[in-house]
Structures are given as structure tokens and as C-alpha cells.
N, C-alpha and C positions, 0 to 999 in steps of 0.2 A: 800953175795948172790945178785944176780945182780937184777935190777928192773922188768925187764919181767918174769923173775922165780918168783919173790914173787906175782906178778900181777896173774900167771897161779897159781900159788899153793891158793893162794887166790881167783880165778874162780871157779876152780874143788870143793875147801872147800865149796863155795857155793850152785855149784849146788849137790851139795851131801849130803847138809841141804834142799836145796826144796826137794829135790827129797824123804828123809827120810817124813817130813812133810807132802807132799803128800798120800805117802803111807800111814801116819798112819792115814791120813783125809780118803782117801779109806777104810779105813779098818772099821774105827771108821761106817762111813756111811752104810757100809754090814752089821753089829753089831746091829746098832740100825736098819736095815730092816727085818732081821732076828727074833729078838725080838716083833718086832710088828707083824709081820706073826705069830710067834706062842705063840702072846699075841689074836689074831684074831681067831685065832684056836681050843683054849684052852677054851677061853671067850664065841664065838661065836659073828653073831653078832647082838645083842639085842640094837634095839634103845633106847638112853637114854633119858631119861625124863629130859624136860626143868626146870628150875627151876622159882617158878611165879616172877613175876615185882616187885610188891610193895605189895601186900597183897595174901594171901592165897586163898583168895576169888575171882573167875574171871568174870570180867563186861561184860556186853551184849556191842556189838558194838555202838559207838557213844556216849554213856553214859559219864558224865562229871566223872572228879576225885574229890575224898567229899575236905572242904574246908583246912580238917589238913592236908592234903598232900600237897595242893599246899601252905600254910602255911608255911611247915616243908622247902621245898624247895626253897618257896621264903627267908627264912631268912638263909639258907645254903650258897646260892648263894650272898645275901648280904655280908654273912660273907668271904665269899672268894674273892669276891672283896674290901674289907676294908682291908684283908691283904696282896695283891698287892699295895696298893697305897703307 
């Protein structure tokens, strides 16, 4: 088989793998739009509650964070910088 034949039959094979690929990225894409539409539909839509920070409890603005917290934090971050070094 001559060189330009294998070169086109080896084109074509290509593009006839994107082109499947593509499609099934299309299709994948519509699938999961589909799903969330009538995951939206179904569900409604109910805004969802945040989840709190650091404690259950929530502080007035400005107010410091108590000293075990910034404790707990400062020796976390010690510890993760001791095991980069």
C-alpha cells in the first residue's frame, strides 16, 4: 500500500474518532442539561442554607475570634509548614 493511501486512510480514521468524540461530548453535555432542568423542576428552587464557619454560634461584626481558635489555627499552620520543609 502506497504511502499517500496509508497517510489518507490514516486521516479519515482520524477524523472519524474526533468527530465520534465530539458527538459523544455533545451529547454527554445535553444529558447532564437535561438533568439539571428537571433536577430544578422537581426540587424547585429553595435556596440553600450556608453552612456556619467555625462554630454554630454566629458573632456580631467586628468582634475578635476567642483565643482556642486562633490557637487551634496557629499550630495547624505551624504544622503544615514543618512538613514542607
Amino acid at each position: 500500500m502506497p504511502l499517500a493511501d496509508q497517510l489518507m486512510q490514516g486521516l479519515s480514521l482520524m477524523v472519524l474518532g474526533m468527530g465520534i468524540v465530539l458527538s459523544f461530548l455533545v451529547l454527554l453535555i445535553g444529558a447532564m442539561k437535561l438533568v439539571s432542568w428537571l433536577v430544578a423542576t422537581v426540587a424547585g428552587d429553595e435556596p440553600a442554607e450556608a453552612a456556619p464557619a467555625f462554630s454554630a454560634a454566629p458573632r456580631a461584626p467586628g468582634t475578635r475570634p476567642d483565643a482556642a481558635l486562633i490557637a487551634v489555627l496557629s499550630a495547624a499552620v505551624r504544622k503544615y509548614r514543618q512538613g514542607r520543609s
